[in-house]
N, C-alpha and C positions, 0 to 999 in steps of 0.2 A: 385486503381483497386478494384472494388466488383467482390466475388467468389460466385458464386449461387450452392447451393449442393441439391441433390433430392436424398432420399432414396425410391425405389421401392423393396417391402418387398413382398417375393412370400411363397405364401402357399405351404404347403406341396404337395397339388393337385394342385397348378397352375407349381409345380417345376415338379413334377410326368408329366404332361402335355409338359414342355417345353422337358424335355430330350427323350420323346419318339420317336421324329424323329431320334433322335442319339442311342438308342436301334434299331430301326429298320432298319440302318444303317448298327449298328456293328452286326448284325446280335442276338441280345436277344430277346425273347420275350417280345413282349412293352406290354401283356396282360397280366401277370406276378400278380397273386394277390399281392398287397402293405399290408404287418405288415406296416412296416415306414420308414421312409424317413428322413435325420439327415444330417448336415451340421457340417464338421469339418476342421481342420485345416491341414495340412500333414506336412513333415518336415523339408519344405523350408517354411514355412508359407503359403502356398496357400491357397483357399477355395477348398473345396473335399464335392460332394454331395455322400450320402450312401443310397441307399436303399435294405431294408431287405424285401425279399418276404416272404407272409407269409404260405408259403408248406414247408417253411424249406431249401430250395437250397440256396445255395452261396449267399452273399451278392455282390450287382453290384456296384463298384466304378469309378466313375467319376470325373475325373480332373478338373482343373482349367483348360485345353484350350480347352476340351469339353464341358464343362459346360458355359462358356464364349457367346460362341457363340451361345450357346442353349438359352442361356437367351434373347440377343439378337433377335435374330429370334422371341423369343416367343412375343417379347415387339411389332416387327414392326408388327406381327401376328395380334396381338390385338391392333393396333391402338395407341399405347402410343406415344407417343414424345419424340424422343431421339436428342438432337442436334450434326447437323451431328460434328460439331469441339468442341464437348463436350469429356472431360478425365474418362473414365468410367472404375471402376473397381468392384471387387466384394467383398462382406463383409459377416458374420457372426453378424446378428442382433436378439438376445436372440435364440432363437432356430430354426432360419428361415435365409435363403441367401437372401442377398438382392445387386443389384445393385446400386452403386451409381453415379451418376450425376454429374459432377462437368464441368460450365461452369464460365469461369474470361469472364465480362461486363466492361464497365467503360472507363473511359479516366485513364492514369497515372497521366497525368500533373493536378495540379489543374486549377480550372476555371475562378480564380479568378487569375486578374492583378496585381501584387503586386503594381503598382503606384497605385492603386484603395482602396488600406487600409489605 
């Protein structure tokens, strides 16, 4: 069996972008000047995106099953290719979240006859 894996690495402004439907949801302001925007870890191991505005108000924390779906949406948004029976989760890749990809291709069995060797 071949495992195909695809890392989709989102900018800070592509991240700021994807969770704005889910601000304007939960009701925050999605116009919120950004200081920054930070990817971490919580303490089940999750991914947790952070963004600090930069007037000085509360930092806004987002979970792994808000942010999940945020990213999602943002991918079919913009056209990427997610395969629909792809295993996808999400990752902390140097200072940036990234989704990853992971599709199994392939036959198990090999293709070759053993009377044939």
């Amino acid at each position: 069996m071949i495992l195909e894996s695809r890392s989709i690495v989102f900018s800070d402004e592509e991240l700021f972008l994807a969770l704005r439907p889910v601000m304007e949801t939960n009701g925050t302001n999605a116009d919120v000047p950004l200081k920054n925007i930070f990817a971490r870890l919580d303490s089940e191991g999750e991914v947790t995106a952070v963004i600090q505005p930069a007037d000085g108000s509360a930092e806004i924390v987002f979970e792994s099953r808000e942010l999940g779906p945020a990213v999602l949406n943002h991918c079919i948004d913009q056209g990427i290719p997610l395969p629909r029976g792809s295993y996808k989760e999400l990752a902390i890749r140097g200072d940036h979240i990234a989704l990853i990809v992971r599709l199994e291709t392939g036959a198990v069995q090999s293709e070759i006859d053993e009377d044939e060797e």
